[in-house]
C-alpha positions as a Markdown table, in Angstrom:
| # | Residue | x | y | z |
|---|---|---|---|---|
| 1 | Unk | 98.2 | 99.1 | 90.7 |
| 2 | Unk | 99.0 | 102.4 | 92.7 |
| 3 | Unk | 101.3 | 103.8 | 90.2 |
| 4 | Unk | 101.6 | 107.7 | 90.8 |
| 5 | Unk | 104.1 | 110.4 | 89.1 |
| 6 | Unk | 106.5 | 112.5 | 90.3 |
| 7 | Unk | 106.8 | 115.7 | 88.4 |
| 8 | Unk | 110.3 | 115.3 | 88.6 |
| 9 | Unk | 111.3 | 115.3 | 85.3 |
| 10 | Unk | 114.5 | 113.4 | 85.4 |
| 11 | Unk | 112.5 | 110.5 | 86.6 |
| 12 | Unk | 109.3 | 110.3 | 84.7 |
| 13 | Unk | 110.4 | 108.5 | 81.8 |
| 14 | Unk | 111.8 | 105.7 | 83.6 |
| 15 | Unk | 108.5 | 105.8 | 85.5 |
| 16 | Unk | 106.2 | 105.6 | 82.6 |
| 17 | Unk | 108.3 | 102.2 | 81.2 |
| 18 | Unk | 107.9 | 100.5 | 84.3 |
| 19 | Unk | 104.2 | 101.3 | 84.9 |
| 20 | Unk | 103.8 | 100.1 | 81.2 |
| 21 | Unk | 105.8 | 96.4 | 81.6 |
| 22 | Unk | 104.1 | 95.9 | 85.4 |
| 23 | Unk | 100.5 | 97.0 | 84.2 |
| 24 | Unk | 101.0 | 94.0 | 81.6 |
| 25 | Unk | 101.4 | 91.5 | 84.2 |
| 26 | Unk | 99.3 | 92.7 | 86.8 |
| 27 | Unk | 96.1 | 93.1 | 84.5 |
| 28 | Unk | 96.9 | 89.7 | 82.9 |
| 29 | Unk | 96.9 | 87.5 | 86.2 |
| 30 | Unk | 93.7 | 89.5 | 87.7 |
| 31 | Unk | 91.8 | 88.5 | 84.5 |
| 32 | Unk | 92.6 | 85.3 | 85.1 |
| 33 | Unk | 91.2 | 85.3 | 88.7 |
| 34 | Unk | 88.1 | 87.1 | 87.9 |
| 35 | Unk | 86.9 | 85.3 | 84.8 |
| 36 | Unk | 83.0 | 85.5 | 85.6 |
| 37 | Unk | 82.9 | 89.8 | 85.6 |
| 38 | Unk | 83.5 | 92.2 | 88.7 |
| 39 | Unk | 84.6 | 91.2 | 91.8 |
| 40 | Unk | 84.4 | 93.7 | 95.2 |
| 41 | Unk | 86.9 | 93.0 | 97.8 |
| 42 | Unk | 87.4 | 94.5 | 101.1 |
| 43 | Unk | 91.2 | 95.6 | 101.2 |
| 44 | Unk | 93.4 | 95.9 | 104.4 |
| 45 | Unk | 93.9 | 99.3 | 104.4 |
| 46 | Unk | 92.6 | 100.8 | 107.2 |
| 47 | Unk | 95.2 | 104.0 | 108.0 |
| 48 | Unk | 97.4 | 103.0 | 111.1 |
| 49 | Unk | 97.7 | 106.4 | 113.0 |
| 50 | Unk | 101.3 | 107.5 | 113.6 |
| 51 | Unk | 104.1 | 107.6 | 111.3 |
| 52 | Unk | 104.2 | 108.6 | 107.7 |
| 53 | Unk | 101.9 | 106.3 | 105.9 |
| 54 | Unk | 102.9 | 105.0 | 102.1 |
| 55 | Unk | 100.9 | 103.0 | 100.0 |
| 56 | Unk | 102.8 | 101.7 | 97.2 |
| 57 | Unk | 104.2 | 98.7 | 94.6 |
| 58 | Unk | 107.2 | 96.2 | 95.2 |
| 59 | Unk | 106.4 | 94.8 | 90.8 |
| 60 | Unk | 103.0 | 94.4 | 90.8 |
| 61 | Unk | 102.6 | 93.7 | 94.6 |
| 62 | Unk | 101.0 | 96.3 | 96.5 |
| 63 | Unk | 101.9 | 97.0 | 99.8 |
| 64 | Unk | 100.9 | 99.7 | 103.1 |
| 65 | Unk | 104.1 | 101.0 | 104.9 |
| 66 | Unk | 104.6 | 103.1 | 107.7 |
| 67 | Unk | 107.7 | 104.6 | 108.7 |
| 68 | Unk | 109.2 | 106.8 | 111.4 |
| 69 | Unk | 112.5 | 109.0 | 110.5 |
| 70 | Unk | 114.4 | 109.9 | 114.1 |
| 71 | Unk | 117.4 | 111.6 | 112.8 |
| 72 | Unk | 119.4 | 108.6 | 110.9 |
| 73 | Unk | 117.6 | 106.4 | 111.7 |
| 74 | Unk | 114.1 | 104.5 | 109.9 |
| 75 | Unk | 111.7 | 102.0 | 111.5 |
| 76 | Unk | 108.4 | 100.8 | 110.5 |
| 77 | Unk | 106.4 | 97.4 | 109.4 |
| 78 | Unk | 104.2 | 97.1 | 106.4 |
| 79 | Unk | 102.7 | 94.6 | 104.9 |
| 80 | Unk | 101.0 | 93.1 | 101.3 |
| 81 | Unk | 97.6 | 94.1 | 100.7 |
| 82 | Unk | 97.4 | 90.4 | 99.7 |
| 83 | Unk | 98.4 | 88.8 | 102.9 |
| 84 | Unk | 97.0 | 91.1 | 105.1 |
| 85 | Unk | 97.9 | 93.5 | 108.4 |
| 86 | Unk | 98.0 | 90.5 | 110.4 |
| 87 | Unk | 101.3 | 89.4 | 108.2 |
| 88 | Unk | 103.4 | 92.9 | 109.2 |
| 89 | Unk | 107.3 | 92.8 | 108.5 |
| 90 | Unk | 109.2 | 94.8 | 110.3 |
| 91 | Unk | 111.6 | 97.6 | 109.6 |
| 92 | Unk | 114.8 | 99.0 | 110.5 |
| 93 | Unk | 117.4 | 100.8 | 108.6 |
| 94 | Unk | 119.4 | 103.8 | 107.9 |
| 95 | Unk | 118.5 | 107.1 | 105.7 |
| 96 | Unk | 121.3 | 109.9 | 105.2 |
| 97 | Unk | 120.7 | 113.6 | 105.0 |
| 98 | Unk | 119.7 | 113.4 | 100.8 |
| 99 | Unk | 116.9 | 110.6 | 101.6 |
| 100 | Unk | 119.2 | 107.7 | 100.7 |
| 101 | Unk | 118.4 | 105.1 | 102.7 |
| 102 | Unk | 118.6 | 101.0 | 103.3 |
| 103 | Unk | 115.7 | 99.2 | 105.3 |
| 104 | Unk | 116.1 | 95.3 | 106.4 |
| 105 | Unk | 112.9 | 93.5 | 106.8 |
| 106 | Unk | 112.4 | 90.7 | 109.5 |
| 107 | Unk | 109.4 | 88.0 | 110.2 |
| 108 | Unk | 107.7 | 87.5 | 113.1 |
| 109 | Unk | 110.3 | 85.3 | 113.9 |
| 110 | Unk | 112.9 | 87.8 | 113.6 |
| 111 | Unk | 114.5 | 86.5 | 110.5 |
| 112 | Unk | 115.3 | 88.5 | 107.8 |
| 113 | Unk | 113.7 | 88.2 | 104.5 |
| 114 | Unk | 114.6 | 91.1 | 102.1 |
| 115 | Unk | 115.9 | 94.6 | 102.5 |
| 116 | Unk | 115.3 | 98.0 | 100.5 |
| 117 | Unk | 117.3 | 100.6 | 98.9 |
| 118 | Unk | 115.9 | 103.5 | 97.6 |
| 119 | Unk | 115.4 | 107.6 | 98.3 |
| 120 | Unk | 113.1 | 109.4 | 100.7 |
| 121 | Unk | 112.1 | 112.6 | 98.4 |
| 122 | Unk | 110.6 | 115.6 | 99.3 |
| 123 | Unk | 109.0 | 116.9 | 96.2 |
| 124 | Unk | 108.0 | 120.7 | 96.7 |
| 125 | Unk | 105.5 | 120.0 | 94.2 |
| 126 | Unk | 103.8 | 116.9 | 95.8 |
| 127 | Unk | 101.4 | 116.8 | 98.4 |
| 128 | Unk | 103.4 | 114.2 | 100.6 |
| 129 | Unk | 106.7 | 112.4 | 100.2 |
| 130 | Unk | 107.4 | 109.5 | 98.3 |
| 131 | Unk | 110.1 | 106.7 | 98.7 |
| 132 | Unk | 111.8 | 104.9 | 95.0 |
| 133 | Unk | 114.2 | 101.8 | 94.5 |
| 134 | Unk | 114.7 | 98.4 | 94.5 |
| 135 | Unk | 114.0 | 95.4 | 96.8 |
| 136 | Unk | 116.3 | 92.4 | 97.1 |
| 137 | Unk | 116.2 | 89.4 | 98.8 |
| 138 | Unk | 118.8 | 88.7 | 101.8 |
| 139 | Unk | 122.5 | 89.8 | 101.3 |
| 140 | Unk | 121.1 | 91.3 | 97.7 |
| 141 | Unk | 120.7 | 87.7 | 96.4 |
| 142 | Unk | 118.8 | 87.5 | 93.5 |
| 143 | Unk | 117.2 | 89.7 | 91.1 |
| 144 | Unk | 116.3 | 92.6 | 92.5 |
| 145 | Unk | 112.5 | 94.2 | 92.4 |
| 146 | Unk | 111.9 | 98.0 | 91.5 |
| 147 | Unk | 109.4 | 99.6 | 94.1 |
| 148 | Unk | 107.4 | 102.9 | 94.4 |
| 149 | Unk | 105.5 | 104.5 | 97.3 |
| 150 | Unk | 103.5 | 107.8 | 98.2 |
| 151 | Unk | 102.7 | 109.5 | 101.2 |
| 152 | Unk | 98.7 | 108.9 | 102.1 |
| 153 | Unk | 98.1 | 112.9 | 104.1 |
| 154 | Unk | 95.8 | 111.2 | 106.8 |
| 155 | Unk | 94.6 | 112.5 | 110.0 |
| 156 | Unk | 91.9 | 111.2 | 111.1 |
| 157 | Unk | 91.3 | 111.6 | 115.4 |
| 158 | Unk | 89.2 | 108.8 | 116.2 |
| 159 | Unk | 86.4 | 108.9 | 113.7 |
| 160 | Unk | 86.1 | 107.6 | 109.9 |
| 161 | Unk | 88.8 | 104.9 | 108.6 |
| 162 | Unk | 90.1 | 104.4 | 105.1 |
| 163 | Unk | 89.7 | 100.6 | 104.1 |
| 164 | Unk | 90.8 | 99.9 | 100.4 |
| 165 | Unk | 88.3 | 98.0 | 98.0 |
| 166 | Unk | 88.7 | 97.1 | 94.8 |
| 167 | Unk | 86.5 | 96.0 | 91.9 |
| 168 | Unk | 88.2 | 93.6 | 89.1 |
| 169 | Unk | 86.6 | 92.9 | 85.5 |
| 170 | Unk | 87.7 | 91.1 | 82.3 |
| 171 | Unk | 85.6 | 91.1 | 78.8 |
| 172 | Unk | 87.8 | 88.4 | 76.8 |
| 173 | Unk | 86.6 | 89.0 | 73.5 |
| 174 | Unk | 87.9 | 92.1 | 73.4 |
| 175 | Unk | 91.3 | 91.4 | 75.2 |
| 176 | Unk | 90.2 | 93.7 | 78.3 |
| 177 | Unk | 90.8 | 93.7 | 82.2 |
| 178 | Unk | 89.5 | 96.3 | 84.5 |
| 179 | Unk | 90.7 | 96.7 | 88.0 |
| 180 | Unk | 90.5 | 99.5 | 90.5 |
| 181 | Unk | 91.3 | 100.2 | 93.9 |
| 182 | Unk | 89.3 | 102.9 | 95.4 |
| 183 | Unk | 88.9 | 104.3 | 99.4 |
| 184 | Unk | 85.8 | 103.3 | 101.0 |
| 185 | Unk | 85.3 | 105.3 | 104.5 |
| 186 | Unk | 84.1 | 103.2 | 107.6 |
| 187 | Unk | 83.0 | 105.0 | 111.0 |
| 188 | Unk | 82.2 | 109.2 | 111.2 |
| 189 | Unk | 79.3 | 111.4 | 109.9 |
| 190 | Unk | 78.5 | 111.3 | 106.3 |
| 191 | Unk | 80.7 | 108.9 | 104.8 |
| 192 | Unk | 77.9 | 106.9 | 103.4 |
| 193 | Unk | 78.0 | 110.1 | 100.6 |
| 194 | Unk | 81.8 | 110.0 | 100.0 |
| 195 | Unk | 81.1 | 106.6 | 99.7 |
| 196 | Unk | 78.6 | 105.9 | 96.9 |
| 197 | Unk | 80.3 | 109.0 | 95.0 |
| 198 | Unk | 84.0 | 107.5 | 94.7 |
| 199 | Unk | 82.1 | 104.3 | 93.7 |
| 200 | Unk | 79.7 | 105.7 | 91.2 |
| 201 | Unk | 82.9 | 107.5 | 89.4 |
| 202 | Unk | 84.5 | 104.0 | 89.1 |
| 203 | Unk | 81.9 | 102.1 | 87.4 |
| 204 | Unk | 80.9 | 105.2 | 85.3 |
| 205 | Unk | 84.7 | 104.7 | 83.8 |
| 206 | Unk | 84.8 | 101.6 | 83.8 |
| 207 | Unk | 81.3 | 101.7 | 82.0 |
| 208 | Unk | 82.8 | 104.2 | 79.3 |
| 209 | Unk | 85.9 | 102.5 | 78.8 |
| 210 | Unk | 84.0 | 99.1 | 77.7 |
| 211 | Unk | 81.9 | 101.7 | 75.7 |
| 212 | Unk | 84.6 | 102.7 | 73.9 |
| 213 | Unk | 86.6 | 98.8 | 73.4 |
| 214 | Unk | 83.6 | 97.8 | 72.2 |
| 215 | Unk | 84.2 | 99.7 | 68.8 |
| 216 | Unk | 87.5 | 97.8 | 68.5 |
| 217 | Unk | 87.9 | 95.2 | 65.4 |
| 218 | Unk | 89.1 | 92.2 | 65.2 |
| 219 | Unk | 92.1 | 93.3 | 63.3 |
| 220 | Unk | 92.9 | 96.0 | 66.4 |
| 221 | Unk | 93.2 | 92.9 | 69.1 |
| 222 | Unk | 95.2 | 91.0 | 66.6 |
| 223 | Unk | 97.3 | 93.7 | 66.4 |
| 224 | Unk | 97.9 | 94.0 | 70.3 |
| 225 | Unk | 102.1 | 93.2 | 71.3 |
| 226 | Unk | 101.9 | 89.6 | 72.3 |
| 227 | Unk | 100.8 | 88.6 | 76.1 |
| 228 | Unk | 99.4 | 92.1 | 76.3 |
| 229 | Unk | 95.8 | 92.9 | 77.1 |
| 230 | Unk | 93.9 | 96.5 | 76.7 |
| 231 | Unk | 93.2 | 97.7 | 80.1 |
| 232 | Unk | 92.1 | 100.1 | 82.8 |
| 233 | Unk | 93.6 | 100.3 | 85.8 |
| 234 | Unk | 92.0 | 103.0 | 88.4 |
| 235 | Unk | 94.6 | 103.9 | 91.1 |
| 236 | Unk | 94.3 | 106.8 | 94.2 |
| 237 | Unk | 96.2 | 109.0 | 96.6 |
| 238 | Unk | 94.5 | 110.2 | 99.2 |
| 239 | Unk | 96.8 | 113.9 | 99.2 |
| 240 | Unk | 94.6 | 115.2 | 102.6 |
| 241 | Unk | 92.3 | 113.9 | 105.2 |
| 242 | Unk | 90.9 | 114.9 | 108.3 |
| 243 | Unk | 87.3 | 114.4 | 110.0 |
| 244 | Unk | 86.3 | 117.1 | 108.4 |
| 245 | Unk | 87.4 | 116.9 | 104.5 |
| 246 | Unk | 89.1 | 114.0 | 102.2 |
| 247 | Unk | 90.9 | 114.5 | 99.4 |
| 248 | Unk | 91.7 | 112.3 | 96.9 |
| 249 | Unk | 93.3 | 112.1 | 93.3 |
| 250 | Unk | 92.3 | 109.0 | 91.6 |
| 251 | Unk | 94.7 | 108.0 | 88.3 |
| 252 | Unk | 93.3 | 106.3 | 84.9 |
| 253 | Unk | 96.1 | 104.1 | 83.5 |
| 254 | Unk | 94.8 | 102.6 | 80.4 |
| 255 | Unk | 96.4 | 100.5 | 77.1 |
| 256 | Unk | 94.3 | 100.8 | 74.1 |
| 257 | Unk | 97.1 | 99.6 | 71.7 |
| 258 | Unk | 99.7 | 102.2 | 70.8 |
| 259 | Unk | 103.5 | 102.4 | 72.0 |
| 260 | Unk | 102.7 | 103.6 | 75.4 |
| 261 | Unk | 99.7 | 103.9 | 78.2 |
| 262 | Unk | 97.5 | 106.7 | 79.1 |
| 263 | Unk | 97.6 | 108.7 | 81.8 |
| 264 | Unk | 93.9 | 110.6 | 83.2 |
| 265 | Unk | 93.2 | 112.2 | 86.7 |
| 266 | Unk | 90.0 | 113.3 | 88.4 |
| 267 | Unk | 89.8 | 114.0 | 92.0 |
| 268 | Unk | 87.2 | 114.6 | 94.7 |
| 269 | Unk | 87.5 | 116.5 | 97.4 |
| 270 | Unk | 84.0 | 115.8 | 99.8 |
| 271 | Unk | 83.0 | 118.1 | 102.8 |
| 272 | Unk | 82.1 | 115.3 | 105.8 |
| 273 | Unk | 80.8 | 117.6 | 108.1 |
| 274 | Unk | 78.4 | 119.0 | 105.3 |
| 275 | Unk | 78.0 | 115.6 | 103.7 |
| 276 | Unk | 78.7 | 117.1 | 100.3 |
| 277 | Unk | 81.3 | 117.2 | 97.5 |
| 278 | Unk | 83.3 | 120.6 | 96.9 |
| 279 | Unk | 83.7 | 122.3 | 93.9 |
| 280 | Unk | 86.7 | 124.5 | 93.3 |
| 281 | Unk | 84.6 | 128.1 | 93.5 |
| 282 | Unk | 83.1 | 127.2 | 96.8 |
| 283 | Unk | 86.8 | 127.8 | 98.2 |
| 284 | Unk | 86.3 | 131.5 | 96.8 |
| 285 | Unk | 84.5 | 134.3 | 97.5 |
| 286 | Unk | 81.2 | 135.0 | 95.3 |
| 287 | Unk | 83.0 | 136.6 | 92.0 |
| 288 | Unk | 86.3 | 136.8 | 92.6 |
| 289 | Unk | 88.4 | 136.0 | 89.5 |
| 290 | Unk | 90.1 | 132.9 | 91.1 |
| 291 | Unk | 90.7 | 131.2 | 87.5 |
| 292 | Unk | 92.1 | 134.0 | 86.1 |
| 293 | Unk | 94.8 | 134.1 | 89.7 |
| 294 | Unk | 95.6 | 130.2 | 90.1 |
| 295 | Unk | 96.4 | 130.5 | 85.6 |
| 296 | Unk | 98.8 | 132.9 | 86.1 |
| 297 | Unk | 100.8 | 131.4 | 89.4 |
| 298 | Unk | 100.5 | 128.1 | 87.5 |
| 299 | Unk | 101.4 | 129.7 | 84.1 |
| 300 | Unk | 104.5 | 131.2 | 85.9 |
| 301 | Unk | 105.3 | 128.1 | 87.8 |
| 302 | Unk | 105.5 | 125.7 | 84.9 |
| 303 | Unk | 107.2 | 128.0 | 82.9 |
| 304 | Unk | 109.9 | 128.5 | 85.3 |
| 305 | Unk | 111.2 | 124.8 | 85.6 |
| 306 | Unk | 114.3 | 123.6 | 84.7 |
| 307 | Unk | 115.7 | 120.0 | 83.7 |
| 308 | Unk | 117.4 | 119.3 | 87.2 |
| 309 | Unk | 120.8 | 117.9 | 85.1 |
| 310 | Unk | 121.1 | 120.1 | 82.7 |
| 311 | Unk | 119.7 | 123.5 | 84.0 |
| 312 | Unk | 118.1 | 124.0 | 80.8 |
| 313 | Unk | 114.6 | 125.8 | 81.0 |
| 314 | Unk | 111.7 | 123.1 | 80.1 |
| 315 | Unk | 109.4 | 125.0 | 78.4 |
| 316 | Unk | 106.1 | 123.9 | 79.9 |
| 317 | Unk | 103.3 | 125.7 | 79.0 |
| 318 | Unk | 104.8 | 127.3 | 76.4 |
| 319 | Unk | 103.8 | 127.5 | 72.8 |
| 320 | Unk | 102.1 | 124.1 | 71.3 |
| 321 | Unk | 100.9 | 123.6 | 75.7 |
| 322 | Unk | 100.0 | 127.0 | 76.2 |
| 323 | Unk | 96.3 | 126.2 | 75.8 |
| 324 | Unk | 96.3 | 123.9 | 78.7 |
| 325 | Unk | 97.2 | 126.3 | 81.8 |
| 326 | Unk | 94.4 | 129.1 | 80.5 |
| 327 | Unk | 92.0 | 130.4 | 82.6 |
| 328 | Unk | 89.3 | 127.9 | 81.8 |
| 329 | Unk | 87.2 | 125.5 | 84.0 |
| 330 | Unk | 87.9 | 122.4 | 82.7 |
| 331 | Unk | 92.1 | 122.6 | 82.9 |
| 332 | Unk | 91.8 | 123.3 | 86.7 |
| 333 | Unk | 89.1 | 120.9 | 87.5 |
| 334 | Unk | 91.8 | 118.5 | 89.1 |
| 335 | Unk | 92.5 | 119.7 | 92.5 |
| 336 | Unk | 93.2 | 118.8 | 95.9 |
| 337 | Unk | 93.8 | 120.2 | 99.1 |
| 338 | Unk | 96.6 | 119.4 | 100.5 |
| 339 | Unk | 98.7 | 120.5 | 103.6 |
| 340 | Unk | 101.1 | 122.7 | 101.6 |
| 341 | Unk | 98.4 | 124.6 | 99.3 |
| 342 | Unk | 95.7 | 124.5 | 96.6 |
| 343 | Unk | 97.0 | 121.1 | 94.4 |
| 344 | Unk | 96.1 | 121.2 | 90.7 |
| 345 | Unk | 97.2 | 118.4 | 88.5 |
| 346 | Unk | 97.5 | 118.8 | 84.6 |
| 347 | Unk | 97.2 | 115.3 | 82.7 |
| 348 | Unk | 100.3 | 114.5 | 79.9 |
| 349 | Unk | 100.2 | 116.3 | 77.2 |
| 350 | Unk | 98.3 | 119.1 | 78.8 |
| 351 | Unk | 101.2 | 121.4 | 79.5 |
| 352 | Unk | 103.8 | 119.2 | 78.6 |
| 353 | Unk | 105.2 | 116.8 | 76.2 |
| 354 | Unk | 104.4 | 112.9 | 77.2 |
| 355 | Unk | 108.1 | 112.2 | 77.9 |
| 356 | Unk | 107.6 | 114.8 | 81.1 |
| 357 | Unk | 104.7 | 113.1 | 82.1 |
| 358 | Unk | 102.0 | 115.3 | 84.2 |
| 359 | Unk | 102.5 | 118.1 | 86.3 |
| 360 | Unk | 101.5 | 119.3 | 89.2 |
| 361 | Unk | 101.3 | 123.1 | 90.8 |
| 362 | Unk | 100.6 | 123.5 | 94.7 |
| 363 | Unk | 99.8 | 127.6 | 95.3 |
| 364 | Unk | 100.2 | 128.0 | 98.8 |
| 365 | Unk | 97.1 | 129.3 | 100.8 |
| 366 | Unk | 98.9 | 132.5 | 101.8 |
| 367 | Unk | 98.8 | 133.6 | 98.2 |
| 368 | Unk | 95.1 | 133.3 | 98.0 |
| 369 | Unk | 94.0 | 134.4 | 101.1 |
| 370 | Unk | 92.3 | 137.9 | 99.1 |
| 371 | Unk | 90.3 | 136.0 | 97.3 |
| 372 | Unk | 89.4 | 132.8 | 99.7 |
| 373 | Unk | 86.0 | 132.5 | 101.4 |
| 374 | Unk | 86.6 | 134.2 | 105.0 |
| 375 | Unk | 84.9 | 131.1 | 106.1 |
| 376 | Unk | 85.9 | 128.4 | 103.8 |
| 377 | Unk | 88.6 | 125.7 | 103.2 |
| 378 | Unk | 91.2 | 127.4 | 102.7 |
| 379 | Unk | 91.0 | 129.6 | 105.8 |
| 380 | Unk | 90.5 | 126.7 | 107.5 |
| 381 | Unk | 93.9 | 125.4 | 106.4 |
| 382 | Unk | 95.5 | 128.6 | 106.6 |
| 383 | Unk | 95.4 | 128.6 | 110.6 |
C-alpha cells in the first residue's frame, strides 16, 4: 500500500489510524492470494508524460492519476493498478484557490461512476504535491471511501520508464504477509544497476523481518487483535527523476503486535549516466563539513514549527529528540533530491513524538552551493 506522510502535523494522526485499519485488510486478502510464498508481478505503472503524476490509495485500492490544473479548472484519467491503463476513467472537476476541489469520474462510455472531494496541497516541506479526501459513488450515494495521493517528480525525455512490480509473501505459522511495491526501470543506460539494487534492498528486508518473527511465541500470535496479521508492507515515492538520476524514498510499514504500526524509510538515489548509487558526501566537496551545515538548517527548521491551529511552538528536536538531528551519518542517511532542495527524512520518533509522525527538511541548493561539488548534483540542479 503506498501510504506516505505529510509532515503536516494537523494531519498525521488521522493518517497513521487509517494506514493502521487499511494495512489490516490489504495484507489479509494478499495472503490469501499468495498462499505458496512470493509472487513478482509486473504493475501498470509506466509514468505517462504530461501532467502532474500521483500514485496513490482509494481504501486499499491503489491507483495512478494524472491531472492538469488550468486555472479553476482539473482534468485527468487514472486508473486501478488492478485493472490496468487500458481501464482509464476520466476526470473533470473544479479546484478553488486553497486546493479544494471536486472531480467526477466517467467510463468509456461516458457515464459517471464516482466523484472526489478532497484538497490539492502544496507542502513546502514535500518534494511534490499531494491530493487527500474521500471518494463516493454517484450523487454521494453510499459510504464514502478515504483516499491519498503523492506527486511522482518524473521527467524522463524519451529514455527509461518506471513500471511498478511487486513481490507478495505470507508465512502462516507466524501470522505474517509481506508485500511490496517497488520501481523497476525499462529502456535507458544503466538501469539494469538501479534495478537489481532496489530489488536486493527489498528482499534483504523482507529477509530480516522474517528473521526477526521468527523469534515470536506462540503466546505473542495469540495475542494478536483479532483478524489482524503481523506484516511488512514496503511502499515508494519516486521524489525526482530524470535520464540522468532517480530518486526514490521507499517506506517500511510494519505490525509486530503493539497499539500501532511502524514507520522506517531508506532511500536511493542512483547516478544513470555513471551507473552507480550516490552517497550523500559525493554531492560535497572533499572535506567540507556538510553534516555539521545540513544539522544546523535542519536543527533550526524543526525547531521552528508550529501547530498550524493553535500557533503553539512544537518542539521538535528539542530535549528527549535532540539526539536525532546531530551531526552524525546515520540520522541523515535518508535523503533525496528533489526539485526544491536536498530532502532528508527523519523516521518517528527520531525528532519527534509518534503522534507527529516523521519529518521531513528540504535545504534548498542555494544554501549549499559553498560547500557543493562545482561539478556535482547539486550544481546540476542549481541551474
Amino acid at each position: 500500500m503506498n501510504v506516505k506522510y505529510n509532515s503536516n502535523v494537523a494531519r498525521v494522526p488521522a493518517l497513521l489510524m487509517l494506514a493502521f485499519v487499511l494495512c489490516a485488510s490489504n495484507f489479509n486478502a494478499g495472503a490469501a492470494n499468495n498462499p505458496n510464498g512470493a509472487v513478482e508481478v509486473a504493475g501498470l505503472g509506466a509514468a505517462q508524460s504530461g501532467g502532474t503524476h500521483f500514485k496513490g490509495n482509494i481504501s486499499e485500492a491503489r491507483f495512478e492519476m494524472v491531472l492538469w490544473r488550468e486555472g479553476g479548472e482539473l482534468r485527468g484519467s487514472y486508473y486501478y493498478d488492478k485493472s490496468g491503463s487500458a481501464n482509464r476513467l476520466t476526470l473533470r472537476g473544479k479546484i478553488e484557490a486553497d486546493g479544494s476541489f471536486t472531480m467526477q469520474e466517467f467510463d468509456s462510455a461516458g457515464r459517471q461512476t464516482g466523484e472526489f472531494k478532497g484538497k490539492w496541497t502544496d507542502d513546502p516541506n514535500e518534494a511534490g504535491a499531494s491530493l487527500d479526501g474521500e471518494w463516493r459513488k454517484p450523487g454521494g450515494s453510499g459510504e464514502g471511501q478515504s483516499f491519498f495521493a503523492y506527486e511522482q517528480m518524473v521527467s524522463f525525455t524519451g529514455g527509461p520508464q518506471i513500471v511498478d512490480r511487486q513481490l507478495k509473501e505470507s508465512v502462516k505459522p507466524k501470522r505474517l504477509d509481506l508485500t511490496a511495491e517497488y520501481p523497476e526501470l525499462t529502456g535507458g543506460a544503466n538501469v539494469a544497476g538501479f534495478n537489481q539494487l532496489v530489488k536486493s534492498g527489498v528482499t534483504s528486508s523482507f529477509a530480516d523481518f522474517k528473521k526477526q518473527m521468527a523469534q515470536l511465541t506462540a503466546e505473542d500470535i495469540k495475542s494478536l487483535p483479532g483478524g489482524m496479521n503481523n506484516y511488512m508492507d514496503i511502499s515508494y515515492n519516486v521524489e525526482y527523476a530524470d535520464d540522468d538520476l532517480i530518486s526514490v524514498k521507499f517506506l517500511e510499514d510494519t505490525f509486530e503486535g503493539g497499539a500501532h504500526p511502524n514507520q522506517n524509510y531508506y532511500t536511493v538515489t542512483y547516478d544513470l549516466k555513471q551507473g552507480r548509487e550516490l552517497k550523500l558526501s559525493d554531492l560535497f566537496r572533499p572535506g567540507a563539513k556538510y553534516l555539521a551545515f545540513v544539522s544546523d538548517y535542519a536543527t533550526r527548521d524543526l525547531q521552528s514549527r508550529k501547530d498550524p491551529d493553535s500557533g503553539e511552538n512544537l518542539g521538535l528536536a528539542q530535549d528527549t529528540f535532540a539526539d536525532g538531528a546531530k551531526p552524525e551519518a546515520e540520522n541523515y542517511a535518508r535523503w533525496n533530491i528533489t526539485k526544491k532542495g536536498l530532502m532528508f527524512t527523519f523516521d518517528p520518533y527520531q525528532v519527534a513524538a509518534y503522534a507527529y509522525g516523521p519529518q521531513t527538511v528540504i535545504i534548498p541548493y542555494a544554501k549549499l552551493k559553498d560547500i557543493a561539488r562545482p561539478d556535482g548534483v547539486i550544481a546540476r540542479m542549481s541551474k
